[in-house]
N, C-alpha and C positions, 0 to 999 in steps of 0.2 A: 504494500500500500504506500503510495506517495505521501508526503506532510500534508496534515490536514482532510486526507478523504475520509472520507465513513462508507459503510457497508451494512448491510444490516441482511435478519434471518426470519424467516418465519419458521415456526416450530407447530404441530397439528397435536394439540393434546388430547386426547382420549376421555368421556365423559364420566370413565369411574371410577377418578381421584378428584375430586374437590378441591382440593388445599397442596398448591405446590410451591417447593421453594427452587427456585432459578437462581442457577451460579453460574456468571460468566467470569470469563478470564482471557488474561493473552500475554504474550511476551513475543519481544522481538528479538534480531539479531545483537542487539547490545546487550543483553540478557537482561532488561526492565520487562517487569513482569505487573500486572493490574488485574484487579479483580473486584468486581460488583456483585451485590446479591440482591433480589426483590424477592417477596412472595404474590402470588398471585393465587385470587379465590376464583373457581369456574363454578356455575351452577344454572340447573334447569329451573325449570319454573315447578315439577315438583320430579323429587329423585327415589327409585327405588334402592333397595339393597337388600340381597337374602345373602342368608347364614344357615349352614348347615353342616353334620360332621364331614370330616373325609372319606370316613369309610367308615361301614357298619356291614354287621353279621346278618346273613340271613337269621331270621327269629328276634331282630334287636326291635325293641319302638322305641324311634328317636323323634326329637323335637324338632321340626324346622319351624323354620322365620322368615318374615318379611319385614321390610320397615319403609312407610313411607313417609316423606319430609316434604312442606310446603316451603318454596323459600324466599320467595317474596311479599306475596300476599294472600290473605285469607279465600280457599278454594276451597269449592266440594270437590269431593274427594271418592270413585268408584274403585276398588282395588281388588286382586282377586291371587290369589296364593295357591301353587296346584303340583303336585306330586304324583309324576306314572311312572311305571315300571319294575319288574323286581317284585310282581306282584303287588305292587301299588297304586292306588287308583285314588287318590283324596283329593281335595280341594276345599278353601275356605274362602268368604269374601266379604268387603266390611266395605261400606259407605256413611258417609258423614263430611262434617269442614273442619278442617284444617288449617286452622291461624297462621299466621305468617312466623315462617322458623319454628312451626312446632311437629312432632311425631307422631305416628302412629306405629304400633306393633299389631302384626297380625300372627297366629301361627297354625300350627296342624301336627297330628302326629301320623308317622308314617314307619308300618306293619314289614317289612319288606320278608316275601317268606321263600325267595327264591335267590339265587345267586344274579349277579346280572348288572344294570346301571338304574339311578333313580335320575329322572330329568325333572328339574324343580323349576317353576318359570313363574314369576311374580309380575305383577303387570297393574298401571296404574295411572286412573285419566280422568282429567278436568278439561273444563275451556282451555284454560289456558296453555296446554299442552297433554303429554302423557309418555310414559317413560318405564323400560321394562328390562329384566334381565334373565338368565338363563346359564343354570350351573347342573351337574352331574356327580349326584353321589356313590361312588364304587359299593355294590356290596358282596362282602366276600362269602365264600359259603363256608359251614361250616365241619364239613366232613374231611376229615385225613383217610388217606388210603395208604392202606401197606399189603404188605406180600409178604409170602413164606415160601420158600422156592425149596424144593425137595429134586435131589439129582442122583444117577446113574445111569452104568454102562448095562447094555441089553445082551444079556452072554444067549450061548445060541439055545438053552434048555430056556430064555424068557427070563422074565423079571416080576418081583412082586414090590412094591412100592410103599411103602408104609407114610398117608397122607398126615401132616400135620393138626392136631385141635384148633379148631375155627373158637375166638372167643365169644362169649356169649352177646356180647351186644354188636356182633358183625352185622352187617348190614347188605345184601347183596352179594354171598358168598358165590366167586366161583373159581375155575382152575383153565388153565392155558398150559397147553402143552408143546415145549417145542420139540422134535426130534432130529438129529441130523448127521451126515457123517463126520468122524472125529468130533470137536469141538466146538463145531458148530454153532450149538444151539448155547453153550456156555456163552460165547462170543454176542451173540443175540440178545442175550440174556443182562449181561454186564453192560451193554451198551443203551436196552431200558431202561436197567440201575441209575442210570447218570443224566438219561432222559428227564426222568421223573426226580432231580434232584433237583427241591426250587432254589436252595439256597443262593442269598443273594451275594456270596463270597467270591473272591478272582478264584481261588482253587478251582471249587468247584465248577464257577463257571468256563473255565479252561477244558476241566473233566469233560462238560457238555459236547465242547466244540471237536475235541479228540474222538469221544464216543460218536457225532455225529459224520465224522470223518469215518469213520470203519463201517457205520452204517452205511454209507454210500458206497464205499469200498466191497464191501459183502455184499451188497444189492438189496440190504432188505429197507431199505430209506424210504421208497415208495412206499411201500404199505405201512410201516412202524412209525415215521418219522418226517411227511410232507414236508416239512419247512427246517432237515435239517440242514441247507447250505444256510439259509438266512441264520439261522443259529449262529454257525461259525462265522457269519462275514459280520452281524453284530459283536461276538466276542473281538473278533478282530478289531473294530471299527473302537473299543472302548477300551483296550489293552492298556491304554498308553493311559488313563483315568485312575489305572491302580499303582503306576509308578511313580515314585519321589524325584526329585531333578537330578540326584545321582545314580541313578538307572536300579536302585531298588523296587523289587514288586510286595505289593501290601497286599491283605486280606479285604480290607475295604477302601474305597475310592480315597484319595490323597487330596487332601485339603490344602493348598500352598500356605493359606495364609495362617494358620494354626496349624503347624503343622511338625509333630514333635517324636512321631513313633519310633520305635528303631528296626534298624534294616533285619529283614528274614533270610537266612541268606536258604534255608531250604524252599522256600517259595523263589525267590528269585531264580534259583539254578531251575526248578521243577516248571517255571517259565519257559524257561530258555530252551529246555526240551519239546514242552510240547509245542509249541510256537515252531521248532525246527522241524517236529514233527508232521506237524499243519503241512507246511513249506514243502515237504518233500511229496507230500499227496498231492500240491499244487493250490494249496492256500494261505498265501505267502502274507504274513504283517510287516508292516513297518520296517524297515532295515533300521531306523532309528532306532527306534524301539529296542530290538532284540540287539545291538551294539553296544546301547547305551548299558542293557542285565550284563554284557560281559564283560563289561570295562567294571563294573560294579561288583563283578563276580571274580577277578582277575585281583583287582585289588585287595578283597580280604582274603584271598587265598596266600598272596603276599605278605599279611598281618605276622608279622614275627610271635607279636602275642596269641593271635589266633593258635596257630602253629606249636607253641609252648603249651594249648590247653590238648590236644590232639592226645598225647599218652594220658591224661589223668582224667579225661571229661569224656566218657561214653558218646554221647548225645554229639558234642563237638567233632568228633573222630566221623559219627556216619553223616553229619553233614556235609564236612569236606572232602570225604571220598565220594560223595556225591555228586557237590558242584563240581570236582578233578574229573569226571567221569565226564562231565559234560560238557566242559571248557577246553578241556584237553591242554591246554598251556599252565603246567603246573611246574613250579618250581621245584628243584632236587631235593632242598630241605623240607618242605612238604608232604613230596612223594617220600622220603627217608622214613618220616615221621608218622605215615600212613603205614608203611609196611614193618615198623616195629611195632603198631598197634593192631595189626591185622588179624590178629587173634581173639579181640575183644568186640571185631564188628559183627554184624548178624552176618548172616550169610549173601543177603542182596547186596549189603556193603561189600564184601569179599570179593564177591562177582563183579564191581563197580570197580575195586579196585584193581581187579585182574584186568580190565579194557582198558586201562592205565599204564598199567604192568606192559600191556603188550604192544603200547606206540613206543617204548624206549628198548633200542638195543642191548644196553647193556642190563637188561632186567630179565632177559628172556630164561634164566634160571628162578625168579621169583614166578614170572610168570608159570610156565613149567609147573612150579606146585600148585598156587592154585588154581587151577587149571582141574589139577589131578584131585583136588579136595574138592573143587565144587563137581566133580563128576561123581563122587562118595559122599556126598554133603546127603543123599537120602536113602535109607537102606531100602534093599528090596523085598516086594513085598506082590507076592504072585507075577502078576507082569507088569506093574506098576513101581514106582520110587513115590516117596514120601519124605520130604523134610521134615515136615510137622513142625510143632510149634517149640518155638526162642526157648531160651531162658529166661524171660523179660516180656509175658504176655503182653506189658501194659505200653513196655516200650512202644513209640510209633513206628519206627523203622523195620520192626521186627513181628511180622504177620507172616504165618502159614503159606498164604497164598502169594502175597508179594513176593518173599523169598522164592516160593515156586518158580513164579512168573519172569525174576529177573534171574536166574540163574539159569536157566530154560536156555533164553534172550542170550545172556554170554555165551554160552556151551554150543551155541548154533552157531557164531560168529568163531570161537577160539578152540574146538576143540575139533579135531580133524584125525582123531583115532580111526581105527579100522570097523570097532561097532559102534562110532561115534551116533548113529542115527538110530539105532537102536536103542542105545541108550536115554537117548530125546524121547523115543515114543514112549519109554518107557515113564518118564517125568512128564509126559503131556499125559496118558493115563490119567493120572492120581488125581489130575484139576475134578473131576468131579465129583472125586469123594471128600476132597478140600470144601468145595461150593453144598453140596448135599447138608440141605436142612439149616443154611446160614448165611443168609442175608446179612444179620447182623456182623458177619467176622467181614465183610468188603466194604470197606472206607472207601470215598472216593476216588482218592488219589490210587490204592491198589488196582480198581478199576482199570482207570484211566490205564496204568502203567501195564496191566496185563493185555488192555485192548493194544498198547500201542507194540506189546509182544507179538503176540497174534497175528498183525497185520501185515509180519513181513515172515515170510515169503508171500507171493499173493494167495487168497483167499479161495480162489477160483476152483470148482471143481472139474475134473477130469473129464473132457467129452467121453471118455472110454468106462467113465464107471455104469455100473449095469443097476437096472432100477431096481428100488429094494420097497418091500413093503412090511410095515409096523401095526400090528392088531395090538390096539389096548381096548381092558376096559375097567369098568367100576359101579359099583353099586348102582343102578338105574340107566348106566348110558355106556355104549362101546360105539368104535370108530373102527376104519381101516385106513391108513395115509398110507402114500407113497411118495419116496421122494424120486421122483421121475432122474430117468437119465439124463448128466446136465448139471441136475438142482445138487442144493446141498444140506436144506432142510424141510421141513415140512410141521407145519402146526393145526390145534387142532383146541379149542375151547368150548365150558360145558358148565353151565350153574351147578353149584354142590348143593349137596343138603348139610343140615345143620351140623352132622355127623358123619363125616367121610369117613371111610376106613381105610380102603387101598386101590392103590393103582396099580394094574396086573399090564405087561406087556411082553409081544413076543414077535420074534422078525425073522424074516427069510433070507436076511443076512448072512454071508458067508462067515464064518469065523475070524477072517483075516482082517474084515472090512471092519470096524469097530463104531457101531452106532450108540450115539449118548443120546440123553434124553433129560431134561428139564423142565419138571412138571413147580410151576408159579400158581399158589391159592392166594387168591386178592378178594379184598372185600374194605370197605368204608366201614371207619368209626365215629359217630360223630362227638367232636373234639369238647361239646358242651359237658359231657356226661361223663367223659372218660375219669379212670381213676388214677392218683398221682403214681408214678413208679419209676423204681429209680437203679441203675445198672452200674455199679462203680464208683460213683457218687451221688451226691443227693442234690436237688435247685428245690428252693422252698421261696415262695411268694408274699409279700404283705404288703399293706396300703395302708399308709399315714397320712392324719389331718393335721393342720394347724387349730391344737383347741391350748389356750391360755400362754399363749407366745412359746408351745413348746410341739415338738410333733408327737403325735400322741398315736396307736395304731389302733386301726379301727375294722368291722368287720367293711366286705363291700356294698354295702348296705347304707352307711353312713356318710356318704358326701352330697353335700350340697353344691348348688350351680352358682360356679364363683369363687368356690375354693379352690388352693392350694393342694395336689395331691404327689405325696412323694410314695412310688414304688420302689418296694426292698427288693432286688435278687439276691439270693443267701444261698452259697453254694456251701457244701463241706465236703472234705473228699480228705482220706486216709495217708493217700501218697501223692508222691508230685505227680502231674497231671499232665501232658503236653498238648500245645494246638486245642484250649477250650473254645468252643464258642458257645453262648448263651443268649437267644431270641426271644421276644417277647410282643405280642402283637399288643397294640393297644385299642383298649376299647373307643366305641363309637363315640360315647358322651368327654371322653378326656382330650385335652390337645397337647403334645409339649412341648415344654419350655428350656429354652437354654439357658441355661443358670450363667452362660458369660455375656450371654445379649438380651437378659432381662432387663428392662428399661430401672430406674431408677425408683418409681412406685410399687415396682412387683421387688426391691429388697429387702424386704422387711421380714424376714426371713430368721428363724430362729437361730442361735448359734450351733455351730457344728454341722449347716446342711452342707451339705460335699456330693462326689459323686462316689465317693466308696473305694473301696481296693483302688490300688496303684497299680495293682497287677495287668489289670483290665485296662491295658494303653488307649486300645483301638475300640472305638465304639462311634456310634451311629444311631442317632436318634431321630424319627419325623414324626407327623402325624398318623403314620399306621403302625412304623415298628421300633423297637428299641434294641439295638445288635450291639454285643459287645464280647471281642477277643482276647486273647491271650498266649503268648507262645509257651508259657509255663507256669503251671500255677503251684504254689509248692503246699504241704500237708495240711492244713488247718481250718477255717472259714472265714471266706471271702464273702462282704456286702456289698454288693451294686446297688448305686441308687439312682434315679431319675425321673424326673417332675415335670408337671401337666397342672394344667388348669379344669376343672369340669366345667364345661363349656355349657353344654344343651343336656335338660333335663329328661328324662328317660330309664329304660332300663336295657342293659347293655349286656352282651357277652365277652368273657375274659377268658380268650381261649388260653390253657396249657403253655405255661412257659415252658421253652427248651432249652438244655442244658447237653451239651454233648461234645465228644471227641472230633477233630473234623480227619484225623491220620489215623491209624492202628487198629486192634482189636475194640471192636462198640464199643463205647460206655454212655450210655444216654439216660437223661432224669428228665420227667415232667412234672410239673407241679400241677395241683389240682384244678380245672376248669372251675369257672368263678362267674357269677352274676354279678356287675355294678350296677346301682339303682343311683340314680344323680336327681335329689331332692329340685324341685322350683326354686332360685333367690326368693328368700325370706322379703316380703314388701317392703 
């Protein structure tokens, strides 16, 4: 700009903020800098506004709101307030005048008894105008569904099947059967695992996009998993959300500006993998990205101190032969330091490090053993290998089947004996008697790590295998499947009764050809009703009010619209604990609050309220959920705490907090499903 010109803006404000404040500025090349502020008032001639929760349970009845406002001058006033969908069909409407700058409240209650959306649209007119708006409130359902998955091989005298107990308050019990040659249907199976994991965590969400990858990979995508490429190219498209500026990956999105956690460095390597993994099926992220995990990865491997905890820190040792595994640029005092603790890794660790072992020349004698160990790492056991379970159930690194899966993975790659593939078959065997009857022993990440075993060599079966046909049947219903020449499984689903007993099957299968079989019993609970139970450790639930400037606990029964409410998570657990995570949905009637951008009037706040355990870095709080992390939690009882306001009067559902492992053998706690009733503000 020349001396002395002016310029000027026009800006188009939006009619549903009232009250704004305007801040301009400028500075030139001399570095003088100026700065003006105005507020400006916009308004209609009369203005609506609805209020309603974010999200409510099917079976909640919440309160919505209208409000309309004259703001000029004294109008009549028609107004009409209306709520459909989700089972909902209501409406209210109030006429009368309205003084100038004065309100009206209108409201309704609304039954929602389905899952789905509610569309709230308030609407309101005089002469002198009329003005209306239009909001959507989620409502979630209330049913969890779980599965019990029962597995085996079909020898040629047939199979009898011993079906799991359906619990009593199952809901639409029934059973899916996959069968398939070799592993097939395990493969299938692990990759629904991870399907149906909603967790909103990078792990898991990684798990997804890998599992979605193999499903396309195997061909079964179309039918199991329509929108699995959109899966992965979302995971991809959001990668870069869960890392810090130093190319670490978090469990929850990365907040620049608060932003204090410390780096995972087994999340970050277990990145870097499947991301590479992605890449080589042809769903490539970021180069940034995945650069940035191994410069970050590269770096603390470097850690002299790192490096110095490797002999005496268990946990530390199978981290870094982890990320070494996958970085491959590992420095010699590292790798030194790896193989004098190599005795004390699990066995997937051993395997990780033996792929280590075998990029350096001068190791090809360490290599060499283990090599020879992870080929003896499972005795035998008919025509099967079994490692079976650590020393260190609790451990994360150290599950039955992980170890399976990745020493499998090396032995394919490094062991080039004479019955080198025999021996393979004999360790891919055992996966079913691993999987048989235990959902609960496959963490995600084991998943994930077995599918991305699996997937290489390719998947494909043989045009030359010859059709095979599988008669099962059970209490009230038999089938006959074949899996055609070509294919490589075949499934087959059937409503149970209250009381299964068994699944009888029998195949025309050659002895040599080895067909497994994976029979999944699924049924809904709904989550209202369920009772607390708890796997390893215990999560226990409370709800406190502000009564005489102190928090006092209350049943959920006892809040009013208006208060203050602080929720306890209260874990207690016997031994250290790895990779917690603890979820918590919040009910319809509460909203929360951030106890560091609470305004100035909402501090009055009694002494001591916090957010609890230190342990718990990583947390994530909005209006539907409350997630909170941990990469260790050591023996004793840990409190979470985190605060809402009851918003809208009602009565609400308080599904089952979760409390659970997100690596290793299960350990999951829910706490008891819960009714909140949120009183009317007192007049």
């Amino acid at each position: 700009m020349k001396p002395g010109a002016d310029r000027s803006f026009d800006i188009r404000l939006p009619d549903n903020l009232t009250r704004w404040r305007i801040l301009a500025w400028a500075n030139d090349d001399a570095d003088a800098f100026t700065l003006t502020e105005a507020t400006v008032s916009a308004s209609l001639p009369i203005e609506v506004r609805s209020d309603g929760p974010a999200r409510v349970f099917a079976g909640d009845r919440a309160t919505l709101r209208a409000s309309i406002r004259a703001r000029r001058n004294d109008v009549h006033v028609e107004a009409r307030l209306q709520a459909r969908g989700a089972g909902v069909d209501a409406a209210r409407r109030w006429n009368g005048t309205l003084a100038a700058n004065a309100q009206q409240s209108i409201s309704l209650v609304a039954n929602p008894s389905e899952a789905g959306r509610i569309k709230v649209s308030a609407i309101a007119a005089s002469d002198e105008g009329e003005h209306g708006v239009v909001a959507a409130i989620e409502v979630s359902p209330t049913l969890r569904h779980e599965t019990l998955p029962v597995a085996g091989w079909i020898p040629a005298g047939g199979m009898r099947l011993k079906l799991p107990t359906i619990p009593a308050a199952a809901i639409d019990p029934n059973i899916r059967v996959v069968t398939s040659r070799s592993t097939a249907a395990l493969v299938r199976t692990w990759a629904a695992g991870l399907r149906d994991d909603a967790h909103p965590y990078w792990g898991p969400m990684l798990g997804r996009a890998i599992a979605a990858a193999v499903a396309i990979r195997y061909g079964f995508a179309d039918s199991d998993w329509p929108d699995a490429r959109e899966v992965i190219d979302a995971t991809l498209q959001n990668a870069g959300k869960y890392q810090d500026s130093d190319g670490n990956f978090h469990f929850l999105a990365v907040d620049d500006e608060r932003y204090d956690r410390p780096p995972n460095l087994m999340l970050t390597t277990y990145s870097i993998q499947g991301l590479n993994f992605l890449e080589s099926l042809g769903y490539g992220a970021s180069a940034d990205i995945v650069q940035s995990a191994r410069s970050a990865l590269a770096a603390r491997l470097n850690d002299q101190r790192l490096v110095e905890r490797i002999g005496v820190d268990r946990f530390v040792a199978e981290e870094v032969a982890f990320a070494a595994s996958v970085t491959g640029a590992v420095p010699i005092g590292t790798l030194d330091a790896l193989w004098s603790a190599h005795d004390r890794l699990s066995w997937s660790g051993r395997a990780r490090l033996a792929r280590i072992l075998s990029t350096r020349l001068l190791k090809t004698t360490e290599t060499h053993a283990l090599v020879d160990a992870l080929r003896h790492a499972g005795p035998r056991r008919g025509m099967s290998r079994s490692i079976g379970a650590g020393s260190d159930a609790e451990f994360p690194f150290e599950t039955a089947v992980l170890d399976q899966c990745v020493v499998l993975d090396t032995l394919r790659d490094l062991d080039h004996a004479d019955d080198a593939a025999g021996l393979r078959a004999e360790y891919q065997r055992e996966f079913v008697d691993l999987y048989s009857g235990g959902e609960p022993a496959m963490d995600s990440q084991t998943r994930a790590q077995c599918l991305m075993a699996f997937a290489n060599p390719s998947p494909a079966p043989s045009p030359t295998d010859a059709s095979i046909h599988v008669e099962m049947s059970m209490p009230g219903a038999s089938t006959r499947l074949e899996i055609a020449q070509g294919q490589s499984m075949a499934t087959w689903s059937h409503a149970l009764s209250r009381r299964p007993s068994e699944l009888t099957a029998h195949t025309d299968a050659d002895a040599s050809d080895p067909i497994s079989l994976v029979a999944e019993v699924g049924y809904d609970i709904d989550a209202r009703a369920s009772a607390p139970s708890a796997v390893g450790f215990q999560l226990e639930r409370h709800y406190s009010v502000i009564r005489e400037h102190a928090w006092k606990e209350i049943s959920a029964l006892g809040v009013r619209e208006g208060e203050w409410v602080r929720v306890s998570l209260r874990l207690s657990t016997s031994r250290m604990r790895y990779f917690v995570a603890i979820s918590d949905d919040l009910p319809g009637g509460l909203r929360a609050v951030d106890l560091e951008l609470a305004n100035a009037t909402d501090l009055e706040l009694p002494k001591g309220s916090s957010v609890g355990s230190p342990w718990f870095a990583e947390r994530d709080v909005d209006d539907r959920h409350a997630r909170f992390f941990s990469e260790q939690v050591p023996p004793g009882v840990h409190e979470i705490h985190y605060y809402a306001r009851a918003t809208h009067a009602g009565r609400y559902a308080a599904l089952p907090a979760v409390g659970e492992l997100m690596y290793g053998n299960a350990s999951v706690s829910r706490t008891r499903g819960a009714t909140i009733t949120v009183a009317p503000a007192m007049p």
